[in-house]
Structures are given as C-alpha cells and as structure tokens.
N, C-alpha and C positions, 0 to 999 in steps of 0.2 A: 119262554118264547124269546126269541133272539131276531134282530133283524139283522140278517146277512148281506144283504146286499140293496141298491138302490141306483137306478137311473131315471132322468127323464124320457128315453126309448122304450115305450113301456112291450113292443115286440120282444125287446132282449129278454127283458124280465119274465115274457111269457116262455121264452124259448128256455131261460135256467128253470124255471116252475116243472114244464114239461120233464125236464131229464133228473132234476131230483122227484117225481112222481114215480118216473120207470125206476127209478133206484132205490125206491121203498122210503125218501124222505120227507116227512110230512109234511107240505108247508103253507104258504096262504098267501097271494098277492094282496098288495091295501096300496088304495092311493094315497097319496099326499096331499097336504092342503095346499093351497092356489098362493103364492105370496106376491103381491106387488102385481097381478096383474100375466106371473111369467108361467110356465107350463108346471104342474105339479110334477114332483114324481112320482115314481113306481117302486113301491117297497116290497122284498120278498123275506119275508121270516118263516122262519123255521122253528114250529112247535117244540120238539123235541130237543133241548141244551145239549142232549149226548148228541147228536147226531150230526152235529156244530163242524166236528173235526173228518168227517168223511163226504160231509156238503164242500168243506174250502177243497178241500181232493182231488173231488170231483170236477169244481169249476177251473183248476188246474190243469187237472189231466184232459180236459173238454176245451181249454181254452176260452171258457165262457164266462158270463160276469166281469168280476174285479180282475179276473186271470185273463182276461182277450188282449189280446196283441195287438197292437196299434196299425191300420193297413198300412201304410208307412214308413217303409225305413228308416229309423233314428241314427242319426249322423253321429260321433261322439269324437271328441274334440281328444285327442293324443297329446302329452305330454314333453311328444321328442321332436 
C-alpha cells in the first residue's frame, strides 16, 4: 500500500478517490492526525503497488491531485 497523494482540502481527495474508483484503482482515503492545533490532512492510498504508475497517469491526464494546475497564471522571469 502506497500513499499517493495528500492534501488538507479533503473535497479534492474525495474527487481523485472517486475517479481512481471509476478506473478500477483500489484505494482508501485516511485522515491524518491533528498537529498543533492546525487542520489534518486527507490521505489517499492506494492498495495495489502495481497500480502506482496508471494512478500518477491518471491524475495527469485528469489534472487532479499533485498534477492540478494552479488557477493562476505563473509569471516566469526571462533571461533576456
């Protein structure tokens, strides 16, 4: 069992759960412990090790999890 991902937004976590469920990925949301007072997080693993490299894929191709794009457009500083 692997934990792949983790926020304190625990929606997002429920929304990557949901789409590795429809895509046949096993997984398990778990919260995290309380530190200091501040909000835990939302941990999502994934039972299955092999299944590791078609879950990061997914949240790629989906733009979900670790792979979401910032609302935001990032400024990036040029060289010239």
């Amino acid at each position: 069992m692997k934990m792949l991902f983790f926020s304190a937004d625990g929606m997002e976590v429920e929304q990557v759960s949901r789409e590795f469920t429809q895509a046949g990925i096993v997984c398990e949301v778990r919260h995290g412990k309380r530190k200091n007072g501040s909000v835990p997080d939302v941990e999502l693993w994934i039972r299955n090790d092999g299944d590791c490299h078609r879950a990061f894929l997914l949240c790629v191709r989906l733009g979900i999890g670790f792979a979401r794009r910032p609302a935001e457009r990032v400024e990036l500083e040029s060289d010239g």
